[in-house]
N, C-alpha and C positions, 0 to 999 in steps of 0.2 A: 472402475469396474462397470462395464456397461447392466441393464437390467433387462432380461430379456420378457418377450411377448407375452409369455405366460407369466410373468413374474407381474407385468404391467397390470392382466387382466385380474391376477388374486388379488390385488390393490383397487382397482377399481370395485370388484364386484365383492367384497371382504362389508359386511354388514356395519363394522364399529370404525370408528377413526383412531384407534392405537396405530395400527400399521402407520399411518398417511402421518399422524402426530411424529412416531420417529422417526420414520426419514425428514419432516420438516427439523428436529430437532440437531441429527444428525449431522443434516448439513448447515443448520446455523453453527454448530460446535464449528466444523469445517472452518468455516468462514472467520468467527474470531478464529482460531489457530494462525489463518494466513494474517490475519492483521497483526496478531501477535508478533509473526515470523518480521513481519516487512517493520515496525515497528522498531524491533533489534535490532536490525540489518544497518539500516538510517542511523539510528541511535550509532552501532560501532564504526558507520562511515564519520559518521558529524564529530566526532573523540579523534578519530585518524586522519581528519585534516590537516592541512597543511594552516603552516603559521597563517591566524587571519590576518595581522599585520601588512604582512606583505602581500599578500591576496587583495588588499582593501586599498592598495596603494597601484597596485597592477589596473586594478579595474578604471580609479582613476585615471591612471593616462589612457587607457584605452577611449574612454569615456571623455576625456578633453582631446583626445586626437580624432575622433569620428570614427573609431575602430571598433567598438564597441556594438555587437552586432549578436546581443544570445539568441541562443536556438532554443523552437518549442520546449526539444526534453530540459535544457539550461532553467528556461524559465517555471516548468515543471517542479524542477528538484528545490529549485529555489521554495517555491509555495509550501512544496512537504517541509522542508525543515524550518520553515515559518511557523507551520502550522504546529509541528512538533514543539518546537522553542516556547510556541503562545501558551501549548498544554500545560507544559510543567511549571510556570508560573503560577 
């Protein structure tokens, strides 16, 4: 929801910091909520993989044939579910 000009200017010129407090507040909630969101999201991909087994056995030949070649987002999602896997330890 965008905020409009005079909404800006009651916030600016509003004597006390409650206003300015909750919309800071507001949008930290925002913020954990998205992390929350992406957090389950990862979490029910990383459950829905496919056998690592075989995955781990793929990479190698790729990786001894020179074929081996991930991309940014590759290398990306790898780190998030690193990062995930190190948390819950």
């Amino acid at each position: 929801m965008r905020i409009s000009d005079t909404e800006v200017k009651k916030i600016i010129n509003h004597p006390g910091q409650a206003i300015v407090d909750t919309i800071v507040e507001v949008g930290e909630e925002h913020v954990r909520h998205q992390d929350q969101m992406l957090v389950a999201t990862l979490s029910r991909e990383i459950v829905e993989m496919s056998d690592r087994d075989e995955m781990v056995e793929q990479l190698r030949a790729q990786i001894a044939s020179g074929q081996y070649n991930p991309s940014g987002e590759e290398i990306v999602d790898a780190m998030l579910r690193r990062a995930i896997a190190d948390s819950v330890h």
